[in-house]
C-alpha positions as CSV (number, residue, x, y, z in Angstrom):
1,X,0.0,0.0,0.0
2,X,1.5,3.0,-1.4
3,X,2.1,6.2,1.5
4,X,-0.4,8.7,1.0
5,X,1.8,12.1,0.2
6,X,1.9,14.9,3.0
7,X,-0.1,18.0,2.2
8,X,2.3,20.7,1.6
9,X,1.1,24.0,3.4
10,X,-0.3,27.7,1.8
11,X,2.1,30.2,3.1
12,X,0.2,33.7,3.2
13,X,1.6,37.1,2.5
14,X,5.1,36.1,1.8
15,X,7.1,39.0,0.6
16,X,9.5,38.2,-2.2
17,X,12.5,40.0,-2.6
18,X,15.0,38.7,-5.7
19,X,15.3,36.9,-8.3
20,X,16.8,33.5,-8.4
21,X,18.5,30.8,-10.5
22,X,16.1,29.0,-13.2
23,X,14.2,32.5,-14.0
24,X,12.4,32.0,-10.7
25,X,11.8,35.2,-7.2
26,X,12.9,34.0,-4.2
27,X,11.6,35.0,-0.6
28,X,12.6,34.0,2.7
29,X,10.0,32.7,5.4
30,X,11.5,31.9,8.7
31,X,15.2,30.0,7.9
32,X,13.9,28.7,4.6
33,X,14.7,30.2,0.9
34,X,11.4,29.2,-1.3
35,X,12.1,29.5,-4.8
36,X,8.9,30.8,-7.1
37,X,8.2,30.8,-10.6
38,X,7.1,34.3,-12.5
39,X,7.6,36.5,-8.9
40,X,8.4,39.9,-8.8
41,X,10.9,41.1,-6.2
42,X,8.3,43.3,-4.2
43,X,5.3,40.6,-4.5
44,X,3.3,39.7,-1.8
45,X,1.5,36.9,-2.5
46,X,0.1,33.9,-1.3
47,X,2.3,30.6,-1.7
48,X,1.1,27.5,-1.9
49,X,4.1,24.8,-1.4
50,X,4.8,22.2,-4.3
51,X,8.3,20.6,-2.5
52,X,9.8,20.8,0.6
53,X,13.4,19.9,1.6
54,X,15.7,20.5,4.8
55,X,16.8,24.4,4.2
56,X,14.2,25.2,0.4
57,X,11.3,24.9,-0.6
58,X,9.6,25.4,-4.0
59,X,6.1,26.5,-4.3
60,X,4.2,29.0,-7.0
61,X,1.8,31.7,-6.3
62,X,-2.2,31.0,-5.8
63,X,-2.7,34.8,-4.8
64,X,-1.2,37.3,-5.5
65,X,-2.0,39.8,-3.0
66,X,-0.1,42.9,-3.3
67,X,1.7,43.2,-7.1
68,X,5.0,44.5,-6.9
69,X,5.5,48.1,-8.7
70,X,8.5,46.3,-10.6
71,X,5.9,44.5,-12.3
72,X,4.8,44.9,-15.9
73,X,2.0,43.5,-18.3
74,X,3.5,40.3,-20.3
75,X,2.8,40.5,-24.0
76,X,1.6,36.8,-24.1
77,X,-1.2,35.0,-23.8
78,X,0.6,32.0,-22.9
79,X,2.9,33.2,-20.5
80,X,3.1,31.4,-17.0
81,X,1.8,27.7,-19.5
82,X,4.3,27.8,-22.4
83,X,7.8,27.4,-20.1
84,X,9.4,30.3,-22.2
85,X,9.9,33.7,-21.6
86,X,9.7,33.2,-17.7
87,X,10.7,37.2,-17.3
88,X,7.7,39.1,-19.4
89,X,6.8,40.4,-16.6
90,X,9.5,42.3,-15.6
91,X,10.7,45.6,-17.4
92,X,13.4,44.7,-20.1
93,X,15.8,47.2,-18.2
94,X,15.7,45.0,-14.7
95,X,15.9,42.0,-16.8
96,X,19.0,43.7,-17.7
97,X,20.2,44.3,-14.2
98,X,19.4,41.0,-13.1
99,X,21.7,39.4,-15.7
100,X,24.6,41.6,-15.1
101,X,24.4,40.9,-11.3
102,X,23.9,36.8,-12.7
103,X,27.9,37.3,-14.2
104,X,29.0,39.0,-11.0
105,X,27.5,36.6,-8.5
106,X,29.0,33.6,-10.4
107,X,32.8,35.1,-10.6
108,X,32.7,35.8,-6.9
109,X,30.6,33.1,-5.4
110,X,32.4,30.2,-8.0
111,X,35.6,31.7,-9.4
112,X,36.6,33.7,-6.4
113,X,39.5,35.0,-8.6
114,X,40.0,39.4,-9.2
115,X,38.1,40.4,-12.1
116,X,38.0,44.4,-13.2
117,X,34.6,45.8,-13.1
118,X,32.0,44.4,-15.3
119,X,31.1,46.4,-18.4
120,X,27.7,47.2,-18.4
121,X,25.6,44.7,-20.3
122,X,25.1,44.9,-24.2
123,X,20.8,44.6,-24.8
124,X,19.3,43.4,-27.4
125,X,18.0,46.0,-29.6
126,X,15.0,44.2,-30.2
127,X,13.1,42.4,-27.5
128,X,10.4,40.8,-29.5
129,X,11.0,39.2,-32.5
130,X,14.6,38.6,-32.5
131,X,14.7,35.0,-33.0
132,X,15.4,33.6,-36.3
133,X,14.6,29.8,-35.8
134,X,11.6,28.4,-33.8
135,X,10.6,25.1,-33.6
136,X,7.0,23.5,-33.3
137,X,5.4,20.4,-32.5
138,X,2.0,19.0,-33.8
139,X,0.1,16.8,-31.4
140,X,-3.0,14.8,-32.1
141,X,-3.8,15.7,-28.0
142,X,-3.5,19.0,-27.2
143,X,-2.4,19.9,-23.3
144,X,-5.1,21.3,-21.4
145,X,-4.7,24.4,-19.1
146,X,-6.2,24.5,-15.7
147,X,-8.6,27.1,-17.0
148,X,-10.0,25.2,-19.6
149,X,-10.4,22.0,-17.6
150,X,-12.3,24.3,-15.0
151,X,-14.4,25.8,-17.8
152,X,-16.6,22.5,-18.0
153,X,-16.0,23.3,-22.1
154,X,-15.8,20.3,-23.9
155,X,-12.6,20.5,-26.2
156,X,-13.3,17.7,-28.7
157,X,-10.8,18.4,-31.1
158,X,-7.3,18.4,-29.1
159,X,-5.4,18.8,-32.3
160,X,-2.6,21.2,-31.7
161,X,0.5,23.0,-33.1
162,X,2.5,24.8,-30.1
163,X,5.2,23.9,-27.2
164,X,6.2,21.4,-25.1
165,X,4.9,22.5,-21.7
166,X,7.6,21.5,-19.7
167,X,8.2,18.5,-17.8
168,X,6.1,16.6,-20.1
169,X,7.7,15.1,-23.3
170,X,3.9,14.2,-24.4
171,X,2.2,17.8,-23.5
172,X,1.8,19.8,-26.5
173,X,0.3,23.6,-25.4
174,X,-1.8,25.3,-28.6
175,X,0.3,28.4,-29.7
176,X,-1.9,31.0,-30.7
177,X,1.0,33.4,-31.7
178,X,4.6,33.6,-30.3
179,X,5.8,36.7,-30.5
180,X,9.8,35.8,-30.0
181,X,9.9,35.3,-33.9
182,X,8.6,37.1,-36.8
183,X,4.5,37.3,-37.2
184,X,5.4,35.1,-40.2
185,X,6.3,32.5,-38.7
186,X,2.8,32.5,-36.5
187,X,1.1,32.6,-40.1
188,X,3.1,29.2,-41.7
189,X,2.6,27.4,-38.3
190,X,-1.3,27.8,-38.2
191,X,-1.5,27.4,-41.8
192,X,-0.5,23.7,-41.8
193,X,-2.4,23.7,-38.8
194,X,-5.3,24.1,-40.3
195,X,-4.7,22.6,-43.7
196,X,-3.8,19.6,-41.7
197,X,-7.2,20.0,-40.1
198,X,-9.4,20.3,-43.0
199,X,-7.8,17.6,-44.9
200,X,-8.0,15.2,-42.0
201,X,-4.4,14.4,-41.5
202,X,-3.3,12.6,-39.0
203,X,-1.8,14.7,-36.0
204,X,1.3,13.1,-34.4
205,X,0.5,11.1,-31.6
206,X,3.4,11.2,-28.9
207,X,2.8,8.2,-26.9
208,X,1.8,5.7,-29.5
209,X,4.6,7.0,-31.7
210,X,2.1,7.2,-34.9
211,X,0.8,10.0,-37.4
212,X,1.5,12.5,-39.9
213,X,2.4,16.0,-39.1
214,X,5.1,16.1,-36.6
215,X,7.2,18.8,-36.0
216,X,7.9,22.0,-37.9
217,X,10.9,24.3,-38.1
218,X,11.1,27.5,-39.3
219,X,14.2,30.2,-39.9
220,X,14.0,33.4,-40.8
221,X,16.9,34.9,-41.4
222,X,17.8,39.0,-41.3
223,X,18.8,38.9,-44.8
224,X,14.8,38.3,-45.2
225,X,15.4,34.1,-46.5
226,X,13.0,32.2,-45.0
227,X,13.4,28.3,-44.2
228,X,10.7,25.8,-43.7
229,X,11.2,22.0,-42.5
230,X,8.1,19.7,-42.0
231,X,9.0,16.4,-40.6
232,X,5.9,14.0,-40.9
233,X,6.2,10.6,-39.6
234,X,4.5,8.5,-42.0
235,X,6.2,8.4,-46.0
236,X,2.5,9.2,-47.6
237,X,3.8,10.6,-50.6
238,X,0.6,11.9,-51.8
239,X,0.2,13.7,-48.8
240,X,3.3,15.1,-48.2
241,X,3.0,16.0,-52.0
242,X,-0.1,18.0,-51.3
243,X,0.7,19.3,-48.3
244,X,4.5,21.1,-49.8
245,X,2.1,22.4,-52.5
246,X,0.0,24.0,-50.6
247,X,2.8,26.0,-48.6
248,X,4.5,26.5,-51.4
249,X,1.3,28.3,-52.6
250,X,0.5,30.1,-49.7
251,X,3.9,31.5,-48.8
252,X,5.8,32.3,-52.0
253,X,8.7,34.5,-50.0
254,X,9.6,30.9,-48.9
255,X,13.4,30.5,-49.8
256,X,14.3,27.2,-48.8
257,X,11.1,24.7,-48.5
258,X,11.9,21.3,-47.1
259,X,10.5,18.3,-45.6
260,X,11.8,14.9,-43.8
261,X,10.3,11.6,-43.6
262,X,10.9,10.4,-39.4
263,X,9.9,7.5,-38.0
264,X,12.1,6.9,-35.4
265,X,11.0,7.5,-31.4
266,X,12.5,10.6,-31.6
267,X,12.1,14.1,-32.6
268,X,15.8,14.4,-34.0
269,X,16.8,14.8,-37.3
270,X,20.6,15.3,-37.4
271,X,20.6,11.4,-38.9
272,X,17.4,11.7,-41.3
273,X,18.1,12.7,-45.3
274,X,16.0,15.9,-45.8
275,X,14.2,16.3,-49.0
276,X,14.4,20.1,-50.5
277,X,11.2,20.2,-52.2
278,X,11.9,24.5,-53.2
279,X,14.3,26.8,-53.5
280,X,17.7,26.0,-52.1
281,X,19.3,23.8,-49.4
282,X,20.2,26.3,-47.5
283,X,19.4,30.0,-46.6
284,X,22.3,32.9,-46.1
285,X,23.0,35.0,-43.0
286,X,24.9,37.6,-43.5
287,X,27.9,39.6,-41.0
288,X,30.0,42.6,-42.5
289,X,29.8,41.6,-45.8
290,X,30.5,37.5,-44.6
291,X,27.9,35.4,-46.0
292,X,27.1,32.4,-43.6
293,X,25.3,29.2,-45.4
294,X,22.9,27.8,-42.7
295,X,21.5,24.0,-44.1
296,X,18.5,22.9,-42.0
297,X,20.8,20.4,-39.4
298,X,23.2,23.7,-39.3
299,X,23.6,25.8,-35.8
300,X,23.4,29.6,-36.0
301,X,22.7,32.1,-33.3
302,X,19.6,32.6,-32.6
303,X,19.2,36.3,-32.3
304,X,20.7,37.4,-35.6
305,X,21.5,40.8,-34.1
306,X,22.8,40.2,-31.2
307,X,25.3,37.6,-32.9
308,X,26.9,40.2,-34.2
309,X,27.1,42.0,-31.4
310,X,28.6,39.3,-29.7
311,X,31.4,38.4,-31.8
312,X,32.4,41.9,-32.2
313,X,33.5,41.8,-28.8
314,X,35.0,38.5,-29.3
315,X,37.3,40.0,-31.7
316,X,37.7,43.5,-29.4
317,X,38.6,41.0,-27.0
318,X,41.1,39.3,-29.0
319,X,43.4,42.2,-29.7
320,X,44.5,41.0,-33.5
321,X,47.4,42.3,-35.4
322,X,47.2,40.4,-38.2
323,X,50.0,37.7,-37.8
324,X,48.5,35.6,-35.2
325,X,47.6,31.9,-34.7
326,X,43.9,31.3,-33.2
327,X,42.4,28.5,-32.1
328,X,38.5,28.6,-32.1
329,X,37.3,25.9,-29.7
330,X,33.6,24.5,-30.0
331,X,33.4,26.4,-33.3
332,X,30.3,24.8,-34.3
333,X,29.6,26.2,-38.2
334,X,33.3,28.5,-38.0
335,X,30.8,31.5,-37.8
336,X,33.8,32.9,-34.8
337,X,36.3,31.6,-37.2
338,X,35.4,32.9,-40.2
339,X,34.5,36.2,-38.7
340,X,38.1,36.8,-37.7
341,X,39.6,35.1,-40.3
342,X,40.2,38.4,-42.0
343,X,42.1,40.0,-38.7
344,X,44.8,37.5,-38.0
345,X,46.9,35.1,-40.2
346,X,45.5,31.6,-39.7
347,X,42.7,29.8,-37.8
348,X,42.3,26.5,-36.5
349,X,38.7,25.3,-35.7
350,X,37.6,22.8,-33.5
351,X,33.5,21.0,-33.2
352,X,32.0,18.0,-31.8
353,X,29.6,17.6,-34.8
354,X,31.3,16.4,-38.2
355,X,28.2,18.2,-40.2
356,X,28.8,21.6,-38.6
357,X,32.6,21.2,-39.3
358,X,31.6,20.5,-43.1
359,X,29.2,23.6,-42.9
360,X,32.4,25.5,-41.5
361,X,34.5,24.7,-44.6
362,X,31.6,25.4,-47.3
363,X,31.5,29.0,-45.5
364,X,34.8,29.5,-45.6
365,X,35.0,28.7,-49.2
366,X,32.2,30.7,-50.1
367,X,33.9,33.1,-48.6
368,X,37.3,33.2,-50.3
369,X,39.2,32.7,-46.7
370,X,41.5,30.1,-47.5
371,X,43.5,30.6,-44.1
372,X,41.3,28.6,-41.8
373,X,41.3,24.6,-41.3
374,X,38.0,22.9,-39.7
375,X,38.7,19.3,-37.5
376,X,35.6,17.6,-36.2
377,X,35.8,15.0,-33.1
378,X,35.6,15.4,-29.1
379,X,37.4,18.6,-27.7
380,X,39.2,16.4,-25.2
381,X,40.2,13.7,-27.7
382,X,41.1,16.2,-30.4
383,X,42.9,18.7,-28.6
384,X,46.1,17.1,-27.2
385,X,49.7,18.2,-26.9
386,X,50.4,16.2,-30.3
387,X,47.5,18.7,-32.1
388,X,49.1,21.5,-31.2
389,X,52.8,20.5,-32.1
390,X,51.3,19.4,-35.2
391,X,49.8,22.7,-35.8
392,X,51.2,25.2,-33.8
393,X,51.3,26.8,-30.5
394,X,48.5,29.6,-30.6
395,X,48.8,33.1,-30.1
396,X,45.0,33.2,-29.2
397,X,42.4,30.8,-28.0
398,X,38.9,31.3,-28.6
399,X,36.5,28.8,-26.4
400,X,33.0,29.0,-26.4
401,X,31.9,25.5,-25.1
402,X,28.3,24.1,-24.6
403,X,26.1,25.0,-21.2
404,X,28.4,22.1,-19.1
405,X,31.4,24.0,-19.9
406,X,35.2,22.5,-20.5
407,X,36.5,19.0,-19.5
408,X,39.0,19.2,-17.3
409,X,41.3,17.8,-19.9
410,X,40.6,20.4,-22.3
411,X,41.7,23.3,-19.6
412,X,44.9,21.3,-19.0
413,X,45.9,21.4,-23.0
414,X,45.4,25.0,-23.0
415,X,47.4,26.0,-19.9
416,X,49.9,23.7,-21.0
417,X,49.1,25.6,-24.8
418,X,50.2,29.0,-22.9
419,X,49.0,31.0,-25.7
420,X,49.0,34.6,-24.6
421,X,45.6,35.9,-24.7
422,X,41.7,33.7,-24.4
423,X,38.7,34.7,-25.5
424,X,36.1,32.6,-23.4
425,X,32.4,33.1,-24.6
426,X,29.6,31.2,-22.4
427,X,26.0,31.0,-22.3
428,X,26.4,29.7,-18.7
429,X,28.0,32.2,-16.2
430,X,28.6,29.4,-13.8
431,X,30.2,26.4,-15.7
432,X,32.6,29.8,-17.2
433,X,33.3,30.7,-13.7
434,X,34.4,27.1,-12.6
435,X,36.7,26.9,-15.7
436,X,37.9,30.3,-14.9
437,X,39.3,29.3,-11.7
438,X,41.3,26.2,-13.2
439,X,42.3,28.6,-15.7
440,X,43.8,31.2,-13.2
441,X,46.6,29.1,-12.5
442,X,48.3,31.5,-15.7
443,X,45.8,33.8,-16.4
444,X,44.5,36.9,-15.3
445,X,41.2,38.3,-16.0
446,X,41.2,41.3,-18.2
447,X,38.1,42.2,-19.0
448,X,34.2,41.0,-18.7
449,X,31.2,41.9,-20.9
450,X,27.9,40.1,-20.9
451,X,25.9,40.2,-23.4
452,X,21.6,39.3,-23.6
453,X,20.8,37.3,-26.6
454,X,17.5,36.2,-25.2
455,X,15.4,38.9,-23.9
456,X,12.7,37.7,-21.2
457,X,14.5,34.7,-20.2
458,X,17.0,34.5,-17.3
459,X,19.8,33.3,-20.0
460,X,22.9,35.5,-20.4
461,X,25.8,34.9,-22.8
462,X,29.5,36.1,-20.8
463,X,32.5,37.4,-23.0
464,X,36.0,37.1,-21.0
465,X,39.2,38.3,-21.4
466,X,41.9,36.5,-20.3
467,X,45.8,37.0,-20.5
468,X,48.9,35.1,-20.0
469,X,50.9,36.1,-16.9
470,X,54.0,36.8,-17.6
């Protein structure tokens, strides 16, 4: 007989008073920190408690009692359900500040090693809109909110087109519109929607693994090319036929139109052949006059804008002459690379994925920069002490790993490496800090600047300087 689960209790009037990691407010009742989803510093609310352990608790607000004045009216009608965008509510200016204080906190509570003073953050100059790829997925049963199972409505048709609530790889939330991504994209997503409707096919069923319309992608890039990638999960060629027609139709400023066959369990198509069905393979981003091929597997930045933004500070940070050595580390499609390609004498690029290296390498040719080199494998496998005696000791390292950071055998190669200055970019302050300690051993921090890529989320991307000492 199974325990029958404690009752957690409704704290009332709790005052919260920060932010916290994950995009949630904290507050303080008694000796316990309670971490709280979409909370405004200045709240008081009512909290009920979801989880309890020895010194935190989580819980979310049934009452919000007194709003904070921080707090502003979210754009969205699915904020709070969808799992993105946990900030709307909060003026894009304190988003700001709470990211900057994010860098700080992590360099003194993780890499407790001197750092100047932070230069203040770089904001996006658009805060809705600015991403160029979304991705969708269809779902033959539609998630329902608490609202509309209070309702008493009956919702007999649970087909949907929207986001993974999250937590649940089977719960599919409706988009009406998502305002994170051109009103375009909104249009192409609830067109197949409904075409898919009206000519009764099949919408994916998670669980049972089965039906037609599955996920969607679309990329629209600032040069104004637009990508589209249907994946269905059933090789109806009549249907998929009909369906590429009809989008084809309906959205002529469609550059690249593409679909994929998957039946597999999973969502991924990294392993799947895609099928152009119009227009090219590809669609072109484009950075001072550097034109960047992006294929539908390819990874690109998702704020267009902000990229740029980003790498010029790489490159600031860099301090080229012209006659150096760089390394790019984790260089995904060479879009670092190539960017300073022009500003130093030869680059040496460094991925994980073999079809990002071989995106790297159609850039670079497109580009006429015939002073880089692409290697695909594992950083730590890749980068030993026989790579770089095989192809130099660099004058300049750039590293901008995934979320988890650097192994620990990677940092050793580059401190061993010695080369004079790093660039390290993260999209994780506290993995960066961690590897900034290790890295302290010979270098000295030089200069910080965050910069937000993803306006309305707690995510922060960190640029840091580092140089030999001497």
């Amino acid at each position: 007989m199974s325990r029958k689960r404690k009752e957690l209790p409704l704290l009332e009037g709790v005052k919260i008073t920060d932010v916290a990691a994950e995009g949630n407010a904290l507050a303080r009742v008694d000796d316990m920190v309670v971490f709280i989803p979409f909370g405004a510093p200045g709240d008081v609310a009512d909290v009920k408690l979801d989880r309890k352990k020895k010194s935190y608790a989580e819980g979310h607000i049934e009452r919000l009692v007194v709003p904070s004045d921080v707090r502003v009216e979210p754009r969205c009608e699915h904020f709070t359900i969808c799992g993105g965008c946990r900030w709307q509510h909060l003026p894009y200016e304190f988003q700001l500040q709470c990211k900057q204080r994010q860098v700080k906190d992590a360099l003194e509570r993780i890499a407790k090693v001197p750092f100047p003073e932070i230069t203040p953050i770089l904001g996006s100059e658009e805060i809705w809109e600015y991403r160029n790829k979304m991705e969708y997925t269809f779902s033959s049963k539609m998630w329902l909110t608490f609202d509309q199972m209070r309702s008493g409505v009956e919702f007999p048709d649970r087909r949907a087109a929207g986001f993974h609530i999250p937590g649940g790889f089977d719960k599919v939330l409706d988009i009406h519109a998502c305002h994170l991504q051109d009103d375009l994209g909104n249009r192409i997503r609830t067109f197949i929607k409904n075409y898919g409707k009206e000519h009764d096919l099949e919408f994916y069923d998670i669980r049972a693994n089965h039906g037609f319309l599955r996920t969607l992608m679309i990329r629209i890039a600032s040069t104004g090319e637009v990508m589209v990638l249907l994946a269905v999960g059933d090789d109806n060629r009549e249907a998929i036929e009909a369906v590429m027609q009809a989008v084809a139709d309906e959205f002529p400023e469609i550059t690249s139109l593409q679909y994929v066959v998957n039946t597999k369990v999973n969502d991924t198509v990294g392993d799947l052949d895609i099928v152009t069905w119009k227009g090219r393979e590809y669609i072109e981003e484009e950075m001072e006059g550097l034109k960047f091929r992006i294929g539908p597997k390819s990874f690109y930045q998702t704020n267009s804008r902000q990229a740029y933004r980003l790498y010029s500070v790489a490159r600031d940070f860099a301090r080229l002459k012209g006659d150096e050595l760089v390394y790019d580390l984790y260089t995904g499609t060479g879009t670092i690379a190539l960017f300073l390609a022009r500003s130093c004498r030869h680059v040496v690029g460094v991925e994980y994925v073999p079809e990002a290296i071989e995106d790297a390498k159609v850039n670079a040719a497109a580009n006429g920069l015939d002073n880089t080199e692409f290697y695909a494998g594992d950083m730590k496998n890749v980068l030993t002490a026989e790579f770089i005696e095989r192809h130099g000791r660099p004058d300049v390292m750039i590293v901008d790993p995934p979320r988890a950071g650097m192994h620990e055998d990677v940092v050793k190669v580059i401190l061993d490496a010695a080369p004079a200055r790093i660039v390290y970019v993260s999209c994780n302050p506290a993995t960066q800090a961690r590897d900034l300690a290790l890295l302290h051993e010979k270098y000295d921090i030089e200069a910080v600047q965050p910069v937000d890529m993803f306006p309305h989320t707690q995510h922060v991307e960190n640029v840091v300087a580092l140089t030999l000492r001497i």
